[in-house]
C-alpha positions in Angstrom: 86.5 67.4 133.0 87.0 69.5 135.8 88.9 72.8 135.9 90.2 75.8 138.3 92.3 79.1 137.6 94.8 80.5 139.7 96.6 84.0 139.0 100.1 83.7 139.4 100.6 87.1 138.6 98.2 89.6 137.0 99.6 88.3 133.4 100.2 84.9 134.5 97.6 81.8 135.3 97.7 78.6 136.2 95.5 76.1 135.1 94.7 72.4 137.6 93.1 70.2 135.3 91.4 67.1 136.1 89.8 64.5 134.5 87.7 61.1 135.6 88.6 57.7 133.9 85.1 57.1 132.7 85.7 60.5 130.4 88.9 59.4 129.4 88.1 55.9 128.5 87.1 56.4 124.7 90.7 57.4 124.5 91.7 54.2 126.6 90.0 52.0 124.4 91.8 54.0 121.2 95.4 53.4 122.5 94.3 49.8 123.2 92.9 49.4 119.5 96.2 51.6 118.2 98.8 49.3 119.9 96.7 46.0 119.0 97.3 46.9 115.4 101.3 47.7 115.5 102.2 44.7 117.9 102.2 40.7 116.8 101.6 38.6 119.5 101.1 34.8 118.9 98.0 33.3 119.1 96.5 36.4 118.5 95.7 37.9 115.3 97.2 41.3 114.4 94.5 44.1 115.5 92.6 41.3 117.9 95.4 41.3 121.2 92.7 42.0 124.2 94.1 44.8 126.7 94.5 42.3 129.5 97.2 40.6 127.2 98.8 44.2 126.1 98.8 44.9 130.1 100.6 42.0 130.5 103.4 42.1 127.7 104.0 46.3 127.4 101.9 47.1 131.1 99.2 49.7 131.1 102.0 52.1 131.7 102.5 52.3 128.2 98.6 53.1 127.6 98.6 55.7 129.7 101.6 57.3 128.3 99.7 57.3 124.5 96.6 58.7 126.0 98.5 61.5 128.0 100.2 62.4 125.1 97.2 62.7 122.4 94.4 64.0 124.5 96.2 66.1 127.2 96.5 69.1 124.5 92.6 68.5 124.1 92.1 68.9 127.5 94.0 71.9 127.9 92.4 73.5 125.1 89.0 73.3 126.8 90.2 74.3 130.2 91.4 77.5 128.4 88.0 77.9 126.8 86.2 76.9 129.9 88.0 79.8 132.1 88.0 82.3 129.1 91.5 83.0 128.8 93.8 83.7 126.5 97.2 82.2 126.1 100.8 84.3 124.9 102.7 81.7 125.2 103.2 77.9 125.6 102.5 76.6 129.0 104.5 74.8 131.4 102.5 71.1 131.9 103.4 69.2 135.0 100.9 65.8 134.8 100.3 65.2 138.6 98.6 62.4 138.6 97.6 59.5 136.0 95.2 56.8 136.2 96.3 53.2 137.6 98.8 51.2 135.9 98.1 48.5 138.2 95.3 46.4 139.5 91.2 47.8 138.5 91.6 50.2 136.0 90.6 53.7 137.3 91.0 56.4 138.4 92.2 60.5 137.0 94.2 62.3 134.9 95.6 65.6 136.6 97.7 68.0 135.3 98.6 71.8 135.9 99.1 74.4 133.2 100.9 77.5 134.0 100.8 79.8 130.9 101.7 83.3 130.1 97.8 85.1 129.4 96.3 88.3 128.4 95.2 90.4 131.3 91.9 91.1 131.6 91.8 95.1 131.5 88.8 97.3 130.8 88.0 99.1 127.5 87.4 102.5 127.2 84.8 104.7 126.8 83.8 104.5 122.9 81.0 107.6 123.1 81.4 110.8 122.2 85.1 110.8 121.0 86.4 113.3 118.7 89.8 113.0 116.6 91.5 115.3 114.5 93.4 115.2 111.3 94.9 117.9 109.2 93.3 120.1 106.6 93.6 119.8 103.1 92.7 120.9 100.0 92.9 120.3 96.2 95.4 122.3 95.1 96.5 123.4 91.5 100.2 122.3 92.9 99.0 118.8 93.5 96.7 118.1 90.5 100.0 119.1 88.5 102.0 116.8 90.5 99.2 113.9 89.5 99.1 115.0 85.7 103.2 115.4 85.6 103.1 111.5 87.1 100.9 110.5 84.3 103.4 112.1 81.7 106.1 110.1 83.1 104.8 107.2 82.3 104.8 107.5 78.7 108.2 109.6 78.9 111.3 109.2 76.4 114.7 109.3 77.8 117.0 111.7 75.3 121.0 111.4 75.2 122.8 114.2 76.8 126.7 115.9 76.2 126.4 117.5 79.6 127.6 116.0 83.2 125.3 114.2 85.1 122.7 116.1 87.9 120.2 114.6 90.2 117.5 113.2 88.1 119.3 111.8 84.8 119.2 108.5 84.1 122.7 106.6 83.4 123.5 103.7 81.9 126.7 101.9 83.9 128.5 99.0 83.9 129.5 98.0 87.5 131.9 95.7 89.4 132.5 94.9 93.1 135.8 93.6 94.2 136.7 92.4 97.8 140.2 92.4 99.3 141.1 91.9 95.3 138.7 89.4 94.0 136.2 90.2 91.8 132.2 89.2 93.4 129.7 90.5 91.3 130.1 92.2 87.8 126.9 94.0 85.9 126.5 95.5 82.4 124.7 98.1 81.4 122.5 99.0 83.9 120.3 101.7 84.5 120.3 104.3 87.1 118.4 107.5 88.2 121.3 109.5 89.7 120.0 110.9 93.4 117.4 108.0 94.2 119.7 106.5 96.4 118.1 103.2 95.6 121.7 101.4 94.5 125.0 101.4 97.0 126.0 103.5 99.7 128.2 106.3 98.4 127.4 106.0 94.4 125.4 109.5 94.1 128.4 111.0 95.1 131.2 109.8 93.0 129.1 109.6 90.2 127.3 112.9 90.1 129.0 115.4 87.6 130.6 112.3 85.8 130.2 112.5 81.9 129.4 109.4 79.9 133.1 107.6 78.8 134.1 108.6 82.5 135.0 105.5 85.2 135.2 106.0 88.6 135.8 103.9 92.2 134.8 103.9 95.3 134.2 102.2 98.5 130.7 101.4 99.5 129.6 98.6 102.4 128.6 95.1 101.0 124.6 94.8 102.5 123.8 90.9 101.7 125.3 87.0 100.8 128.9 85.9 101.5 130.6 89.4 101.9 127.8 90.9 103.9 129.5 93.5 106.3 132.7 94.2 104.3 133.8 97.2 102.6 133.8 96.9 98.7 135.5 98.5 96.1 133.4 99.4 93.1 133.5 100.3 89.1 131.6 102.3 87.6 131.6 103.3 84.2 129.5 105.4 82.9 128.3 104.6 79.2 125.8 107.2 78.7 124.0 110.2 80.7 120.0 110.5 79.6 117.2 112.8 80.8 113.9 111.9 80.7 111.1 113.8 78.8 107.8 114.4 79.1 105.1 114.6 76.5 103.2 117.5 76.0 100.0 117.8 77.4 97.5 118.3 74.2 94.4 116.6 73.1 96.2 114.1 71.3 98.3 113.3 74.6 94.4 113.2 76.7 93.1 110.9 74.2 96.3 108.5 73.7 96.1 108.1 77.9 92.9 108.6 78.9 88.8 108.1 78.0 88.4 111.8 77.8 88.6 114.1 74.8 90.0 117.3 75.9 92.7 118.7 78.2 89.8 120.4 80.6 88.1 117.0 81.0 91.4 114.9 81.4 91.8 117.8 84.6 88.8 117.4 85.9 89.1 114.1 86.3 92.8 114.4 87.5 91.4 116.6 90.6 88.9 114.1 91.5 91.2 111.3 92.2 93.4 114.0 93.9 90.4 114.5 95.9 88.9 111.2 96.8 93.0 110.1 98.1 93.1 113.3 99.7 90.0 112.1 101.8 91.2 108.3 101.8 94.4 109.8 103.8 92.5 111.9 105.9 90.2 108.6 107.0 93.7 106.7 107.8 94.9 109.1 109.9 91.3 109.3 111.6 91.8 105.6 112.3 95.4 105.4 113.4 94.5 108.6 115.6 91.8 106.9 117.0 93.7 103.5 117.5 96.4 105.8 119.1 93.7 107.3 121.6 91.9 104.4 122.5 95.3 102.3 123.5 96.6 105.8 125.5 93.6 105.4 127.4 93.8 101.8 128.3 96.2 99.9 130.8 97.5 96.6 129.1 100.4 94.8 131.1 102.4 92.4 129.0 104.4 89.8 130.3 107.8 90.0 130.0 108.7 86.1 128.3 106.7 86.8 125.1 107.5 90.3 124.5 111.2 89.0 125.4 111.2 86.1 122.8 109.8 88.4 120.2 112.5 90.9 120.6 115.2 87.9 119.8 113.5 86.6 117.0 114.4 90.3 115.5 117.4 90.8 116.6 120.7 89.5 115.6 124.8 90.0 116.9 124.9 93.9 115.1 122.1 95.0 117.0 122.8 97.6 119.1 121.5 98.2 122.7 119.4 101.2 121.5 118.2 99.3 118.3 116.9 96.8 120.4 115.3 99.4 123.1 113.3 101.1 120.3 112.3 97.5 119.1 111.1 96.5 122.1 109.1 99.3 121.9 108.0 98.7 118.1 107.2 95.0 119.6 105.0 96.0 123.1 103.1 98.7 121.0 102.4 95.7 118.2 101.1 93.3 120.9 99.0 95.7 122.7 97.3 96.8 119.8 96.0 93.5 119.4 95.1 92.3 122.1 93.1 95.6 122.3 91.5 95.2 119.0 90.8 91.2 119.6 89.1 92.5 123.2 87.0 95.0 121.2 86.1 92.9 118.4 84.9 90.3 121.1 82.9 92.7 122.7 81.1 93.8 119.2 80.6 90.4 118.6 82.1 90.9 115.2 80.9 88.7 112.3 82.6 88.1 109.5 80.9 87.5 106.1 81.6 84.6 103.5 82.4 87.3 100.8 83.7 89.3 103.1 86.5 86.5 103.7 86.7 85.9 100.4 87.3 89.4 99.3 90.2 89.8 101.6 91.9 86.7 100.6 92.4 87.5 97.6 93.3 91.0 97.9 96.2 89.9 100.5 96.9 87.2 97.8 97.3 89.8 95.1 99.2 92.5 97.2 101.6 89.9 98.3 101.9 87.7 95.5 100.8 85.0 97.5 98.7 81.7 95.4 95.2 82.0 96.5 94.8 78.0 96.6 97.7 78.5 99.4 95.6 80.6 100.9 92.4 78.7 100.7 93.3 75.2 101.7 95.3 76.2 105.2 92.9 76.3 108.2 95.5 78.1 110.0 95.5 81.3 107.4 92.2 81.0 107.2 91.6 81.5 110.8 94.4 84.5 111.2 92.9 86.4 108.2 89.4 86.1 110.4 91.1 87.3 113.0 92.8 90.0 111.3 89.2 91.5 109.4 87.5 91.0 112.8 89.9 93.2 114.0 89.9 95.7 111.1 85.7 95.8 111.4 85.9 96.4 114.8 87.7 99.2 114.6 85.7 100.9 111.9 82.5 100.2 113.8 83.9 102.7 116.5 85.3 105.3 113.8 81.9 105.1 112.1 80.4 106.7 115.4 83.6 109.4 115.7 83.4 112.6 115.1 86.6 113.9 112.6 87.9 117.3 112.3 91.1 119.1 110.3 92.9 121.2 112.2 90.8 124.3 110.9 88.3 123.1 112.8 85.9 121.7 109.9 84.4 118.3 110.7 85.5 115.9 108.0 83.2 113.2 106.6 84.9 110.1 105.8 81.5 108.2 106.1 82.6 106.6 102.5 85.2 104.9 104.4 82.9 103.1 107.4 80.1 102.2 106.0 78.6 99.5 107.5 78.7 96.2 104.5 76.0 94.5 103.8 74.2 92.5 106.6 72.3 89.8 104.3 75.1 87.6 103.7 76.1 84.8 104.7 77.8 84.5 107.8 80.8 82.9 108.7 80.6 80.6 112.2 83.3 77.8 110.9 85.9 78.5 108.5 85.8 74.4 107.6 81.8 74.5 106.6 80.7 72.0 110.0 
């Protein structure tokens, strides 16, 4: 197989393909062997009609068509290999020439590819940078807020005389109706007034309401048939509740916790506070860094991708500025990475077996996903390698940055990069050949 490049445009190439008939005879002989088997021809036995006879009865026409069809995308695929570049989109084939359907065989397959690619571009400098995060500290105000967290979890909800504020909980029973007709009806169900997390409008009419007390109002309809419409709901209120919170004594530390006292059960509240504090800070070293690294680096995009994306997202009640800042959202996605996939080809980024493993099965678990779904696609497989390359290669380059708060005090986050360890096995095929 022979190939040649073209830039069409700086984000565009075009592909001229060619290959000889010896190299495509294997798959000659295939499409002989695969129509020999489906046609009955008498005096032949099924499997056994020569290709003289099938060039005679279907032409070689026919042959040629099958071997276009299954090893074209083959071809392609190497060309793309062979030239090093990397494809956004699906390419535009035009075959330009096929081997002879007449007479000796022979001959080539030609056939031009014009695809939408990622522009090469050059990476920045990764020495010497410096990022900076914000300062924190352990506070008394935040160890509190952990420890008060950890009350709520084993807090009692008490019955109350009083109107509902902010923060009780209330048991309702709810109905929607739509131009009159009743679409959804709930019973006692439970509700922290002021979260906001129910329908549009309910905080207000129901705040100060006392349990016995029903009111109505109007709140949009956000999913299924009605989606769009205006509903009018019911809401009775059956009872208003508060929640409240153990006390915080030694029986309290020892019913939720491995720790005797109310000094330990702190102590160990603090470090937690303190080891997220500097999880945090190492995020917003690496998204500061990510953010850096991109400003500094030209990436054009071509416009068919980025433009298909954008209407996969989109639907009729999108407006022209939603769809302007997710454009944006969308360009800002796609040059990330392709950055990342550039750097993490420049590291020559390997990926361990356990490594792999590992984060298979914590996407698994933080997305409720079956592992053996995981596991047995190729085609996960291979974006979750692509997705930890990307990750490691990132970290390799925050592992040599220098981080400071905003005080000026150089934060070590060196928890966070280390390197993992380099005497396992390493994975070159995600299939095991």
């Amino acid at each position: 197989m022979k190939s040649t490049v073209e830039t069409v445009e700086p984000t565009r190439a075009k592909l001229t393909v060619e290959v000889d008939y010896d190299e495509l005879k294997p798959h000659m002989d295939a499409a002989y062997k695969d129509i020999a088997g489906q046609v009955e021809i008498p005096g032949f036995r099924k499997g056994k009609v020569p290709p003289r006879i099938i060039d005679q009865r279907f032409g070689r026409g026919a042959v040629i068509e099958q071997v276009v069809n299954e090893s074209l995308p083959g071809y392609y695929g190497d060309a793309l290999q062979e030239n090093e570049l990397r494809p956004m989109a699906q390419p535009q084939i035009d075959v330009v020439e096929v081997p002879a359907t007449e007479g000796e065989p022979g001959g080539v397959l030609k056939f031009t590819a014009e695809v939408d690619v990622v522009p090469a571009f050059e990476l920045p400098s990764l020495e010497d940078i410096t990022v900076e995060v914000e300062a924190t500290e352990v506070s008394d105000e935040a160890i509190q807020e952990e420890l008060d967290q950890l009350r709520g979890r084993f807090a009692t909800l008490k019955t109350l005389e009083r109107p509902a504020e902010d923060g009780d909980y209330l048991s309702l029973d709810l109905s929607v109706d739509v131009n009159g007709k009743n679409i959804d009806s709930l019973s006692d169900v439970s509700y922290e007034l002021g979260s906001g997390t129910m329908l549009d409008g309910m905080d207000e009419a129901l705040r100060g309401k006392s349990a016995g007390d029903e009111v109505v109002f109007v709140a949009p309809i956000k999913g299924g048939e009605y989606a769009g419409e205006d509903g009018d709901v019911t809401a009775k209120v059956l009872s208003v509740k508060e929640r409240e919170l153990p006390e915080v004594d030694e029986d309290f530390v020892q019913m939720v916790s491995e720790f005797d006292t109310i000094e330990e059960l702190t102590e160990d509240l603090k470090k937690q506070v303190a080891t997220r504090t500097k999880s945090d800070q190492a995020l917003a070293a690496r998204n500061a860094l990510l953010e850096k690294l991109i400003a500094e680096t030209e990436i054009l995009l071509p416009e068919a991708p980025v433009a298909a994306e954008v209407d996969e997202r989109v639907d009729e009640n999108t407006t022209d500025e939603e769809r302007k800042e997710l454009r944006e959202k969308i360009e800002g996605e796609i040059r990330q990475q392709i950055f990342l996939d550039t750097l993490a080809a420049k590291q020559e980024v390997k990926i361990a077996q356990q490594e792999l493993i590992d984060f298979m099965l914590h996407t698994s678990q933080t997305f409720g996903i079956d592992p053996n779904q995981l596991f047995s696609d190729q085609n996960q497989i291979q974006g979750m390698m692509g997705e930890l390359a990307r990750t490691k290669a990132l970290v390799s380059v925050l592992r040599n940055t220098k981080v400071v708060d905003t005080n000026g005090e150089e934060v070590d986050i060196s928890e966070f990069t280390r390197d993992p360890a380099e005497d396992v096995e390493v994975v070159t095929d995600p299939e095991g050949e």
